[in-house]
N, C-alpha and C positions, 0 to 999 in steps of 0.2 A: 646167020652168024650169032652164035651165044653172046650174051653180053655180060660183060665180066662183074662178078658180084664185087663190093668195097666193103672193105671193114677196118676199122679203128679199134687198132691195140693199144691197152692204157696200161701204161707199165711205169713205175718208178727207177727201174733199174735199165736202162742203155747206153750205146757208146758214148762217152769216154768213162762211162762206169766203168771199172774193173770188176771180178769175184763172182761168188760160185750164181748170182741172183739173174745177172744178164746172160748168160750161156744159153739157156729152153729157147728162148724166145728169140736170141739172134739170130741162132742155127735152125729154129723153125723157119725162120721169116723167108731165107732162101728158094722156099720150096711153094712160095703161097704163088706169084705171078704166072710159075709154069704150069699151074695147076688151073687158073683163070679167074685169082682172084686178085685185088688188088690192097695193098696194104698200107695204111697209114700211122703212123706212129706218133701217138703222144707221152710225155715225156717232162720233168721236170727242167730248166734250163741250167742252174746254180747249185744243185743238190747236194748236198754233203754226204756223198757217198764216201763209203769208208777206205775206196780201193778205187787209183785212178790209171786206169790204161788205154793210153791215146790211141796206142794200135788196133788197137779192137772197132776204131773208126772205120777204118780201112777194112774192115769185113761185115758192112751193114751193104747191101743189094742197093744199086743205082736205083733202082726203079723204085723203091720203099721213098713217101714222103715222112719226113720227120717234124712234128710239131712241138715248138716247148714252149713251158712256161714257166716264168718265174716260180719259187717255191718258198713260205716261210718255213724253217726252221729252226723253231727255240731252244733247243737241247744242243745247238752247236755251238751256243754260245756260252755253255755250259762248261766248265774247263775240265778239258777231256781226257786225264787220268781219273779225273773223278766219275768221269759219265761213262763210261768203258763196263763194261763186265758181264752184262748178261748176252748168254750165249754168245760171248767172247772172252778171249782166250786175256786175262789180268796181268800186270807186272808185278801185282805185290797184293797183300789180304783189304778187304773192303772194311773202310772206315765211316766214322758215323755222316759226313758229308756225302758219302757216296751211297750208302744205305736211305739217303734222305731222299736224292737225284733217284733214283731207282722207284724206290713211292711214288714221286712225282710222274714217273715218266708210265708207273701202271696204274696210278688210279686219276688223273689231272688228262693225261692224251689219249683220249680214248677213240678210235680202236688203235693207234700207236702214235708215233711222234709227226707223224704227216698230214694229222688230221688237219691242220690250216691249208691243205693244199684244195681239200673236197669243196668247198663252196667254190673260191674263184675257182677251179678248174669245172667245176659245174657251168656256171656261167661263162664261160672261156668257149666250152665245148659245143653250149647252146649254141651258139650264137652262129658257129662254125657250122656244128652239124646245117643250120637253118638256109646257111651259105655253099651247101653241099650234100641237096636232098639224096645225091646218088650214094652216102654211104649208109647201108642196111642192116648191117651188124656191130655189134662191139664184144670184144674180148678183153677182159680184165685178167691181169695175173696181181698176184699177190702171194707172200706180204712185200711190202706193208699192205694191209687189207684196205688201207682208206681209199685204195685205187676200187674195187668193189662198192663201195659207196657212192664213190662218181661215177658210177655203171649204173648202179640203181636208178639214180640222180636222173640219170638220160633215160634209162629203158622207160620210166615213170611219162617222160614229158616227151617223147619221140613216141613209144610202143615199137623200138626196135629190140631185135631180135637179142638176146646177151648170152654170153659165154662167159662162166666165171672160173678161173683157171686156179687149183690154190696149190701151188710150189710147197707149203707147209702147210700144215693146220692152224688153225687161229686160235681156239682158249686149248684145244689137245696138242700145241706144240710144247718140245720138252720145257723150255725154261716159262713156260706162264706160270707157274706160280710161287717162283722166281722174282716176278714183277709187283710182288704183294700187293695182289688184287684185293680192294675192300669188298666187302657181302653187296656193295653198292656197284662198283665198277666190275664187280665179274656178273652180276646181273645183267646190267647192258652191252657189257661184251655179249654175253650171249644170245641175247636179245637181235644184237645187232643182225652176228653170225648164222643164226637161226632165220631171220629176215631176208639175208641175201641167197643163201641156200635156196630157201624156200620160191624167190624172186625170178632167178635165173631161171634160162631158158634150159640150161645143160648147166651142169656142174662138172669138171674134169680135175684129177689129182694124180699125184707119181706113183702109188704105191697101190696092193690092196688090203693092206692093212687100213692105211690114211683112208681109203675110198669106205672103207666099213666102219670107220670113226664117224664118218660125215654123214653116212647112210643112216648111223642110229640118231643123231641129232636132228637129220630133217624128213625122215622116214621118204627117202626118193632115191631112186639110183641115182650110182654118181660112177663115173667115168674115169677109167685109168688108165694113162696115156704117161708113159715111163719117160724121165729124161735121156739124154740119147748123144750122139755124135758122126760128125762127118768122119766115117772110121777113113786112114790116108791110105793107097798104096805106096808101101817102099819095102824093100828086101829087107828086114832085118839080121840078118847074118852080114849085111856090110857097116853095119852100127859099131862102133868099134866103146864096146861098153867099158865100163870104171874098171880100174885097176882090182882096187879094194872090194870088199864081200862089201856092199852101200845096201841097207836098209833103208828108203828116203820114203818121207812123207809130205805130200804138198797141199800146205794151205793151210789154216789155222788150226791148232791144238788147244780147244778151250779144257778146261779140266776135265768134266766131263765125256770128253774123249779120250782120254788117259787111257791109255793100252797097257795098266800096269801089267795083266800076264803076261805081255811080249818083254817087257825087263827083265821081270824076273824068269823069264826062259831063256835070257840073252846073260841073263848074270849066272846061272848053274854052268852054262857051257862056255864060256871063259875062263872058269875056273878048272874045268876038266880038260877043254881043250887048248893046246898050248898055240895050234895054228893059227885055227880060229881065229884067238885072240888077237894075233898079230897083224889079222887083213880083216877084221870087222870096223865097220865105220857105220853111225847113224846119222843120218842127214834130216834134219828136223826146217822143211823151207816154209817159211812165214810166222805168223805170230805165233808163242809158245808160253801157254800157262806159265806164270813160276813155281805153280807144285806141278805140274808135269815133269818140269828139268829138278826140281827136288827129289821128285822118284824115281827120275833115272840117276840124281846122283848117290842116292840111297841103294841104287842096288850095282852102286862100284864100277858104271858107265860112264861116269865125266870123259874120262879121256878115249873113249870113244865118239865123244857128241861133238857135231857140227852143227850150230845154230846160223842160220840162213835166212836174212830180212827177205820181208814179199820180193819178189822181182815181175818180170812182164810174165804174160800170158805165154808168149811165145818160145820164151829162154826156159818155160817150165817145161813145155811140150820136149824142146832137145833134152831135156836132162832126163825126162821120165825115158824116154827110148834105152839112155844109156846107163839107166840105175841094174842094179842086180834084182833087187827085190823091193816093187812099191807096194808102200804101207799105206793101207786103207781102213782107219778105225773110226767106230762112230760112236754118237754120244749116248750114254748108258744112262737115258733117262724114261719117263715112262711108257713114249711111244716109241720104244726102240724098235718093235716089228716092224713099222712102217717104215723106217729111213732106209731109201736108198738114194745116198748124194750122187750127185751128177758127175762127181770125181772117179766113180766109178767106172761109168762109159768112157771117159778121156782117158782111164788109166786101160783099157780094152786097147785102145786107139793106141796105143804106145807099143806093145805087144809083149810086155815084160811080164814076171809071173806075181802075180798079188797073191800076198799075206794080209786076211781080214779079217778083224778083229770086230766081236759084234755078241748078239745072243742068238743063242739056238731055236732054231724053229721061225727066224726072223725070215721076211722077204728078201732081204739083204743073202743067207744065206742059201735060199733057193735060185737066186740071182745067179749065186758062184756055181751052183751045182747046176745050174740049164747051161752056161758057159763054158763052165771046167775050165775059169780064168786064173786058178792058184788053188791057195787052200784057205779056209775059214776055219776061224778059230771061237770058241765058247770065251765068253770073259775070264770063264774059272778054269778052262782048258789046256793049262799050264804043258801037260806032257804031249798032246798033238802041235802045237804051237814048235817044242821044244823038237820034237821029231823030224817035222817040215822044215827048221830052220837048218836042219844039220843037214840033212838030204839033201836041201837046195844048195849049201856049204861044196858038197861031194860033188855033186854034178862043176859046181864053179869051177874048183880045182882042176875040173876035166874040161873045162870050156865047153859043158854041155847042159848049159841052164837056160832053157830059154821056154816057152812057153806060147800055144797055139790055140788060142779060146775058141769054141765054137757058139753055131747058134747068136751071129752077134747080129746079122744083117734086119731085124725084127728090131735093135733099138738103130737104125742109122735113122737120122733126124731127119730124111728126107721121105720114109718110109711111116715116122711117128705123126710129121705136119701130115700127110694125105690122111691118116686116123684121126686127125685132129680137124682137118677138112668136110671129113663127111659128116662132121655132128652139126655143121655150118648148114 
């Protein structure tokens, strides 16, 4: 009889966390027991996650053990209109206290704001692993990267086997220099970054752009193993979808993500089209920049906006089935090739037709073209955007809009953990 291998995932992000950071890792974990391995989960206790969904308890595997631990963090006691804004989506422009916070938070926390978690959870881990020779790997996802550090921490003083999983890039994510890194603290960021690369047994990333970022910093292959989903069966012809032509997009709109050419191709044809007009609706669900909703009300869209707080994970799922058209746009910063959010795959799982907003020659748009899950659009690409939207307009009117992605069963999450399996 095999005996089953144990491995300890060290993640910041799990249930009752909400948002896009726990998704990889729940929806992998499913697939680790039947495969024969067993998994243990460590995990913050108190964490100040930004997003909290209790339901998403209820879809972590009986068999998965879960460990927490207390966590400090000093930024949450930081008063949080002030502490808000990188690579998230603002309520209003950054002033000199929040300019201040932001310093602090990229050159004082280094490699992010979790760093007080890395020593006790060193010593936390030790003591356990010591208490449970049978566990022989560890897999770190990140960010926050300070989970990598307490990976390091063990592989050093165990010589177990590590897996460093990085959901983002750490100094090549868009908003680092954003965080106004000193010539001092972007040194040891990299320093850092460059050490655990180099440390790990396998390095694994979403993209292959992000995987050839990583590749030039630590001259090692690195592993690309894409986010993904338990895609559902159900008929979608018995979906009885929105009334209204609904453009929706879920989940937060930092500026950054601003889809200004979809406005301004939403604002030409309201003005030309008189139906249009009268059955267009934008559904905008979670937090939204306030120059996001400045440029759409700049291009004579107010009364077409529905602003929409977070809600559950779950209530998202029903609404994407029944939207016309989900909106998938990403942030226009410098490593745009490599983003492909996880929102992607869930919006697959819906079966509706996506309109994405992104750069040309991006993986993101090689993504849409292996799938043929909508259309993709260039950021300057005003007249294809403007095209697509009227087409999918014509089909509505005919109740024949609906949309059949191929090529999807390559990211089902149970198909991505056995990829993710054999570098174990």
């Amino acid at each position: 009889m095999k005996i089953p291998k144990n491995i300890l995932l060290i993640t910041f992000y799990w249930p009752p966390a909400g948002g896009a950071g726990v998704y990889r890792w729940l929806r992998f974990s499913k697939y680790f027991k039947k495969n024969g391995y067993n998994l243990t989960v460590y995990c913050p206790e108190n964490a100040n996650w930004p997003i909290i969904d209790n339901e998403l308890t209820e879809q972590i595997p009986k068999e998965i053990k879960v460990i927490r631990r207390k966590i400090f963090e000093p930024h949450k006691y930081l008063n949080k209109k002030n502490s808000k804004g990188i690579g998230f989506s603002q309520s209003k422009k950054a002033g000199v206290i929040q300019t201040l916070i932001i310093w602090i938070r990229g050159n004082l926390f280094i490699p992010d704001a979790r760093m007080f978690w890395i020593k006790p959870s060193t010593k936390f881990l030790s003591k356990y692993l010591k208490n449970h020779p049978e566990i022989n790997t560890i897999i770190s996802t990140g960010p926050p990267h300070s989970t990598h550090l307490i990976a390091r921490n063990l592989k050093r003083k165990f010589g177990l086997k590590w897996l460093a999983d990085f959901r983002d890039p750490w100094t090549q994510i868009d908003f680092y220099e954003d965080l106004l890194p000193s010539k001092y603290a972007n040194t040891k960021q990299k320093k850092l970054e460059k050490m655990c690369l180099i440390e790990a047994d396998e390095v694994i990333t979403v993209s292959e752009s992000c995987g050839l970022g990583l590749e030039k910093i630590s001259s090692r292959k690195i592993h690309v193993i894409t986010n993904g989903y338990d895609f559902p069966t159900f008929d979608s012809s018995e979906i009885k979808l929105d009334k209204d032509f609904t453009i929706v997009h879920f989940g937060s709109m930092p500026f950054a993500r601003n889809p200004k050419v979809l406005w301004d191709a939403l604002s030409e044809l309201i003005k030309k089209e008189d139906t249009f007009a009268s059955k267009l609706k934008i559904n905008l669900i979670g937090t939204t920049d306030y120059q996001v909703i400045d440029s759409i009300k700049k291009a004579g869209l107010k009364p077409y906006l529905n602003l929409i707080s977070t809600i559950k994970h779950s209530e998202s799922l029903k609404m994407q089935r029944k939207s016309q058209l989900l909106l998938l746009s990403v942030n226009n910063t410098g490593n745009i090739k490599g983003i492909i959010t996880g929102k992607f795959f869930e919006y697959l799982g819906a079966k509706r037709p996506i309109i994405g907003i992104g750069k040309e020659g991006s993986d993101l748009e090689k993504i849409f073209k292996t799938t043929q899950a909508g259309h993709f659009s260039d950021f300057q690409d005003k007249e294809s955007t403007k095209k697509f939207i009227l087409n999918s307009f014509h089909l509505y009117q005919q109740n024949k809009l609906f949309n059949t992605a191929i090529n999807i069963e390559q990211f089902h999450s149970e198909s991505l953990a056995k990829d993710f399996i054999k570098l174990i």
